[in-house]
N, C-alpha and C positions, 0 to 999 in steps of 0.2 A: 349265656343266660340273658346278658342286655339285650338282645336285637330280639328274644320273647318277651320280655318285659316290656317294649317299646310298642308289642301288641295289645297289651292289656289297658292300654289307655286311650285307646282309640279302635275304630272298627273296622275288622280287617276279612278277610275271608279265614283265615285262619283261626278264626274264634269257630265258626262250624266244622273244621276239622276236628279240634280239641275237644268241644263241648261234649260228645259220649264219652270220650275219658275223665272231662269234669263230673260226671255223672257219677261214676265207679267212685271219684274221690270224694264225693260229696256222702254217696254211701257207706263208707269206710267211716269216714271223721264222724259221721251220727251214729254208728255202732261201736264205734273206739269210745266214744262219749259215756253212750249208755250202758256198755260195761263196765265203766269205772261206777257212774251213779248206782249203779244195781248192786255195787259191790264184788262183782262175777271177777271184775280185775282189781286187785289190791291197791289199795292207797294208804298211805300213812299219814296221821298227824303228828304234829310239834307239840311239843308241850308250853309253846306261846304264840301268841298272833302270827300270823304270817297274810303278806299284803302283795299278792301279784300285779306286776304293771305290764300290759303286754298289747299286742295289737290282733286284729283278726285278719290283717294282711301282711304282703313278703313289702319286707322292703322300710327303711326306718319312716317314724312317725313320731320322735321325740321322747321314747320312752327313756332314752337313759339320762337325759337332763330332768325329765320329771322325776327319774327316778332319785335323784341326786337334790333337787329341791326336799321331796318328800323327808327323805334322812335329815336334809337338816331344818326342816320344822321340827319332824321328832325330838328331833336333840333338845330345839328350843322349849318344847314341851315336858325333857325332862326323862323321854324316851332314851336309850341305848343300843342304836339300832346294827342288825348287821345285813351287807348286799349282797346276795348271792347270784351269778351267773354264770351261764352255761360257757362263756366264754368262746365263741364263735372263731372255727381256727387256729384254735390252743394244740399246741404239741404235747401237754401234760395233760392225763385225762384222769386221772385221780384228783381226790379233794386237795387245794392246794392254796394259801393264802396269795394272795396281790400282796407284794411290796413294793419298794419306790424300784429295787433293784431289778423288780422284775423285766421281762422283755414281750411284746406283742405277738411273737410267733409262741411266747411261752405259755402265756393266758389271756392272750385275745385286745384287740384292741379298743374295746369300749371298757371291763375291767380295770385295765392299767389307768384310761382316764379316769376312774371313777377312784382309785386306790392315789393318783397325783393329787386329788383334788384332798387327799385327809383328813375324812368326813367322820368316819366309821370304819370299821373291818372291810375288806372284801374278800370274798371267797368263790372259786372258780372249780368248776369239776363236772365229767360229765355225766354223774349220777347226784340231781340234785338232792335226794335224800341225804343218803352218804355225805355229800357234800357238807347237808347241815348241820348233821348229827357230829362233824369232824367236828365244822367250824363253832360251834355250839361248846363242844367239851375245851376248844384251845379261845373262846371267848368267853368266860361265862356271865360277864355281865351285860352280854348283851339280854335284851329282854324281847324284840320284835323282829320280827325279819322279814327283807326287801327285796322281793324277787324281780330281778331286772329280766325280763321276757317270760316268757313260762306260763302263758294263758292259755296254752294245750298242753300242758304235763300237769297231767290229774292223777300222776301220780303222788303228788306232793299234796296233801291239802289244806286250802287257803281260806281264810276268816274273811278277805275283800279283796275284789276283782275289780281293777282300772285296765279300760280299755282306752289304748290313745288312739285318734284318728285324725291322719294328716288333711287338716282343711284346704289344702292345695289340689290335691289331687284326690281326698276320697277315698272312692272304693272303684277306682274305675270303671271298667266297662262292667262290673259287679259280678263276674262269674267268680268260682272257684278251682282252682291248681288241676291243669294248668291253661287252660283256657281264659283264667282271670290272676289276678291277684290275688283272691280271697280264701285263707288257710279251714276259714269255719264260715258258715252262713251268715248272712247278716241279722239272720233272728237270733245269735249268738248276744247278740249286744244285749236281749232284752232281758238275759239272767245277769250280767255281770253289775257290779254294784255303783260305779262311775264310768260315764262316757269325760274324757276329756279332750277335746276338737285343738288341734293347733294349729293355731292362725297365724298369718305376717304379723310381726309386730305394727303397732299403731293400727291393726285393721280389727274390725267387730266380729263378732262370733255371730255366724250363719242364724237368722231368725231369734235376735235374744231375746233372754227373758233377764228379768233382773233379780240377781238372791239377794239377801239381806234377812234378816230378824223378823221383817212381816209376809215373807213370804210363805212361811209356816211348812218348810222343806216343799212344797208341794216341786212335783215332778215338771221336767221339762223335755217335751217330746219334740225329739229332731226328727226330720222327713228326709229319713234317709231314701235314696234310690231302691226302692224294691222294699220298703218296710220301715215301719215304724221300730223306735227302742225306747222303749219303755225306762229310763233309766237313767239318773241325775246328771245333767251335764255343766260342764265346764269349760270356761274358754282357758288358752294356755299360749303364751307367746315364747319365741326364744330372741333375747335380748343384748348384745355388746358391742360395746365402742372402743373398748381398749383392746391393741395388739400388745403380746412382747415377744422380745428375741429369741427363738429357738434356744440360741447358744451360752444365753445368758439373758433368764426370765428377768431379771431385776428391772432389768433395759424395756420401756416399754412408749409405744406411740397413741396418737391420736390419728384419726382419718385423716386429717388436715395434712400429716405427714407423708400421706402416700397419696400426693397428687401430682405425679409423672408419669411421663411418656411411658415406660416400658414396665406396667405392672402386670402380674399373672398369679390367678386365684387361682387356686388347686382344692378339686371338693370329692373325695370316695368315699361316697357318702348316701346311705337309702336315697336323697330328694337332692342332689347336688343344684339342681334350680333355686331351691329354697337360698341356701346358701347363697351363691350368686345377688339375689334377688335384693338379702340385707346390703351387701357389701354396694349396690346401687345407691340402696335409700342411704347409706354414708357419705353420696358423694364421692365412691373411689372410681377412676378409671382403670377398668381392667381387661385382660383378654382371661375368659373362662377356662378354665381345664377339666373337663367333670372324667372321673375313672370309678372304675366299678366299685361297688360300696364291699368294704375290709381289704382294698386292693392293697396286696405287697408292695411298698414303694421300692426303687433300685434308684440309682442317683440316676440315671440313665435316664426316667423316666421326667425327672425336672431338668431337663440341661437345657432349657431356654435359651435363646439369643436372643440378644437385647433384653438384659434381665435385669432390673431395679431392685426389684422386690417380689419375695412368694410369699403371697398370703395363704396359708392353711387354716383346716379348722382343725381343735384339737385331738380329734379322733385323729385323724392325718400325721400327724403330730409326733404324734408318738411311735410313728413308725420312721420317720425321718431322723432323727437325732444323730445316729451313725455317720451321715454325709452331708448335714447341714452346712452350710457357712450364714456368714452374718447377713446374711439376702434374705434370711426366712423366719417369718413372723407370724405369730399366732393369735388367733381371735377367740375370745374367752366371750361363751358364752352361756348362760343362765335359765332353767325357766321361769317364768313368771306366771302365778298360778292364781284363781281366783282362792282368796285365804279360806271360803265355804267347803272348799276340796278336805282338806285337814281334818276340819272339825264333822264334815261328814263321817271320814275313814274310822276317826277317834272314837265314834258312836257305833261304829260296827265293830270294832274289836278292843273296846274298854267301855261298853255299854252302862256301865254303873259308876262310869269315873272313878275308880279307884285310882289310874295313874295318876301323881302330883307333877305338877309344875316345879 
């Protein structure tokens, strides 16, 4: 799948081979669409909020660290929230809770980070219904639910749509599967209820406009390639400086610490560039490793010479634990979100402010 992927971002003749099958998939996703709106194909609600964070293309865009911020504003707000994901690569496909004991081939490896991180509930399954009606009855005080991908499963239905878009790379060459990267049209963006753009840290959000109290929500329209979206946006950075030890989290460094000869970052990961990119702006010397994104680690696959140190990101992480030794270290990082995000979502599904603080 990488050496297609490696087409979608640049232009190749291979996009005029693709493009009549992007066609077929372009008319499939707009009639899968319209039978769900029509009602012709069933969908369910909850019987409380439900908030999808998900992207319109293959391939990561920050949605599970937004997802993970989001949960704990909720919290701060008073909220009880729970995460539900489809868990990408699970060997268990029935509704199944994340624990700390779980395993990555067992419920995926974005899940189990979100379950380390001991925010809220997580729940993994591949009938997100099912899934929530489970995790619902074995949580009842949650009160909101956090749908970590799932901005084409209409069968589930959602109170507020975040759409994340990687500010690196976009929408590439802007077709649709598989001739592009793009799962739904780019006039997809103009129903959902937040665009959130993720940017390098320390860099500005494409064309801003500035929110605040006098802006009076008014909308802010980004130009995207091939169409406009109609639709609040926000900037969103992913942020950290602290590593700790695989082997033993307590143990943790600074960048300062990892300035030798034989360092090697390990990133499978949607945008392994992104990655890379921070661990620059920290001042670390490194040789890159990028591997396919949920790639099964084997210790096989890190057996470096001349190895100091491996820096991983946490998704990574979590699949390593097995054959770690004290070489490998992990970079803990954060979204950082503009705070307008929250209290917009807050107005779409507690419109009357009943929830307290």
């Amino acid at each position: 799948m990488n050496w297609l992927q490696n087409h979608w971002y640049r232009i190749t003749p291979l996009h005029l081979i693709l493009f009549p099958v992007s066609l077929v998939f372009r008319v499939l996703v707009a009639l899968r669409r319209e039978l769900y709106l029509s009602g012709f194909l069933a969908s369910h609600q909850l019987l409380l909020p439900v908030i999808v964070v998900g992207n319109i293309s293959v391939g990561g865009t920050g949605k599970t660290p937004l997802t993970l911020a989001l949960a704990q504003q909720l919290i701060a707000r008073g909220w009880h929230p729970l995460i539900l994901s489809r868990g990408y690569g699970r060997t268990i496909s029935s509704p199944q809770p994340v624990s700390l004991s779980s395993t990555a081939p067992q419920v995926g490896d974005e899940p189990l980070l979100m379950a380390r991180r001991d925010i809220c509930p997580v729940w993994v399954g591949a009938d997100r219904v099912a899934t929530a009606h489970a995790a619902l009855q074995a949580c009842p005080q949650c009160d909101v639910v956090l749908c970590d991908d799932g901005l084409q499963h209409y069968r589930l239905q959602r109170d507020a749509e975040i759409a994340v878009i990687d500010g690196m790379r976009r929408f590439g060459n802007g077709l649709m599967l598989p001739a592009g990267p793009l799962r739904e049209p780019l006039s997809r963006l103009q129903s959902v209820d937040a665009i959130v753009v993720n940017v390098p840290a320390r860099s500005p959000l494409p064309n801003p406009l500035p929110h605040g109290e006098g802006t009076n929500e008014s909308l802010r329209v980004f130009q995207f390639d091939g169409g406009d979206a109609a639709a609040k946006e926000y900037a969103m950075s992913l942020g950290g400086e602290i590593f700790y030890n695989l082997l033993n989290p307590d143990q943790t460094a600074a960048p300062a610490d990892f300035k030798k000869p034989n360092m090697h970052a390990v990133a499978g990961i949607g945008n392994p560039k992104r990655y890379f990119q921070h661990l620059e702006t920290l001042g670390i010397p490194f040789t890159p490793h990028a591997f396919p994104d949920h790639h099964p680690y084997r210790a096989a696959d890190l057996s470096f010479a001349d190895c100091d140190a491996i820096l991983l990101t946490e998704k990574d992480a979590v699949k390593c634990g097995a054959f770690a030794d004290a070489r490998y270290w992990v970079l803990r990082v954060n979204a950082q979100i503009d705070p307008a995000l929250i209290d917009h979502i807050l107005r779409k599904i507690d419109p009357h402010g009943q929830q307290t603080a």
